[in-house]
C-alpha positions, 0 to 999 in steps of 0.5 A: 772449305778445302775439298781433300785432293789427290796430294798425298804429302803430309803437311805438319803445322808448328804449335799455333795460337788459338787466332792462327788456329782458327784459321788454318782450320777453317781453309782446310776443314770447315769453318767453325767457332773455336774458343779456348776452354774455362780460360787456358790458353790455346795451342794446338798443332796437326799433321794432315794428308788427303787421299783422294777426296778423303782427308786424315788429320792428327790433331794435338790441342790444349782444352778448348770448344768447337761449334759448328753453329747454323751461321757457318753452314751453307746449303750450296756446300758439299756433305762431308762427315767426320769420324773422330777416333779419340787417341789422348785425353777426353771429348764430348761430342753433340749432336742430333740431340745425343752425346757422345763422351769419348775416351782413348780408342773411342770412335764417333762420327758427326755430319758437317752440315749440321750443327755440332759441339765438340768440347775437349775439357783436358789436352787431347790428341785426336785422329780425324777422317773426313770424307764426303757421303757418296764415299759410304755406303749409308744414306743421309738418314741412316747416317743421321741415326749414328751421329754422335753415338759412342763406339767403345774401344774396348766393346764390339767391331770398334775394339779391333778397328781402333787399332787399325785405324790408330796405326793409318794415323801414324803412318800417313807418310805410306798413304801415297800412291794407289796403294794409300788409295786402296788403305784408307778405302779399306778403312771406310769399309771398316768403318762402314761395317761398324755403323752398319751393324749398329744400325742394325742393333737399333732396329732390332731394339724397335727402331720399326719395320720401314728402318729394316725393310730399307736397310735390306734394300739398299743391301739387296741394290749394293749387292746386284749393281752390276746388273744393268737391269736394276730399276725400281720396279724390279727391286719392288718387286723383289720385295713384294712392294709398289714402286710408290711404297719404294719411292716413299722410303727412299723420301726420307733422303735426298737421293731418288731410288734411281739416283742413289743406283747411280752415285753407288754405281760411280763410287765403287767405279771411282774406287776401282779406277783408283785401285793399282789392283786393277790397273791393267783392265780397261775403264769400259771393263770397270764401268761394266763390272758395275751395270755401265754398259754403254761406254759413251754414257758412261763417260758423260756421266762421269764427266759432268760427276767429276768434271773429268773424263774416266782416263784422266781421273784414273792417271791423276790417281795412279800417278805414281804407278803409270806404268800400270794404268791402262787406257 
């Protein structure tokens, strides 16, 4: 799979057949069994970008079906998710054992390491964003609750984050720079507002008191991960559980309490580092902002994350404005 870079150049392929289709989604997405749909012939075309390890793609296509079947999934490969925002046209999407029909302005999201379909019964035109889980702010397992679930264009935070999503899409040749940067992170914020209260719609249907009482946790982490002194005893505390209590409701992902601290901690370090907003304040000073006070660590930490040192990764990203970027 092509992991999404810092090129920010908007690549556009002429029509392809269903064989050169096939193709060129397997080296810049993730591999998958694609066939023509009830015998109409195939042609389809995208235009893509990536914006730091996100990638935007428009996708055009005659009807045809798409699985992500066990055969084609690795366990050695990185999660990344795909939100799809239908723009043309129909599609039904399955997985976890729901399905999703999506109409113009629908919105749903489905996770690569798992299998799923994707049938488009009539020619459609499509957005898709794939980014990788560290990137959000949702667990594995409360993003294994959201698959495959409809979010309406015309109902709830979808009908005004369809717009803003459908106009990121058509525009992809703004999306340079640290400025693009700063959109698209925009854009999992709304996206991630949408899920999120989704999930909170479940567990207020009965979905149980653990779903909640995890929920608040993590939201209570999100909220102090500027405080160096966040552990799990201290967040058990807050909560009036044990350690052990904690630790059994974090079991359901593959994250430790302490490490899903620390991949929150470099994410929002990551984007800061990336956000021309802030690119006069020193990388120590972003590292502390968010609970990182030790700046040789911090560093290392980084490192052996993204196999480059803090500095580096901030030039590589805000390269278009090194005017800006402090050391």
């Amino acid at each position: 799979m092509h992991t999404p870079g810092q090129d920010s150049t908007v690549l556009e392929t002429p029509p392809l057949d269903l064989n050169s289709w096939r193709t060129a989604i397997a080296e810049t997405v993730v591999p998958l069994s694609i066939s023509e749909y009830d015998a109409t012939p195939f042609l389809g075309r995208f235009r893509r970008t990536s914006v730091g390890q996100v990638g935007l793609f428009e996708m055009q296509t005659a009807p045809h079906t798409v699985r992500r079947t066990p055969e084609l999934i690795s366990a050695d490969q990185p999660v990344f998710y795909k939100m799809s925002l239908q723009l043309e046209g129909r599609a039904e999407l399955q997985q976890d054992g729901r399905t999703a029909v999506l109409g113009p302005g629908d919105i749903a999201v489905y996770d690569t390491h798992r299998p799923y379909t994707l049938s488009f019964p009539e020619p459609s035109r499509a957005m898709i964003m794939i980014f990788p889980q560290a990137m959000v702010e949702l667990s594995p397992h409360e993003l294994s609750r959201l698959t495959a679930v409809r979010f309406c264009a015309e109902e709830g935070l979808a009908r005004m984050i369809s717009p803003f999503f459908t106009e990121l899409i058509r525009n992809l040749d703004q999306l340079s720079g640290g400025y693009g940067s700063r959109l698209v992170h925009s854009a999992l914020d709304l996206m991630v507002t949408m899920l999120s209260k989704e999930l909170h719609r479940q567990d207020q249907g009965g979905h149980g008191s653990s779903h909640r009482l995890s929920w608040q946790i993590r939201q209570y982490i999100l909220r102090n991960l500027s405080d160096e002194s966040l552990t799990p005893s201290t967040i058990a505390t807050a909560h009036f559980i044990s350690v052990r209590y904690l630790y059994t409701l974090f079991a359901e992902d593959e994250h430790t309490v302490s490490a899903w601290i620390r991949s929150q901690r470099l994410a929002h370090i990551r984007r800061d580092l990336t956000d021309p907003l802030l690119a006069d304040k020193p990388v120590s000073w972003i590292a502390g902002r968010w609970g990182l006070h030790d700046a040789a660590h911090f560093s290392r930490l980084f490192k052996s994350e993204h196999g480059v040192s803090p500095s580096a990764y901030r030039r590589a990203h805000l390269q278009e404005e090194p005017h800006l970027v402090a050391a």
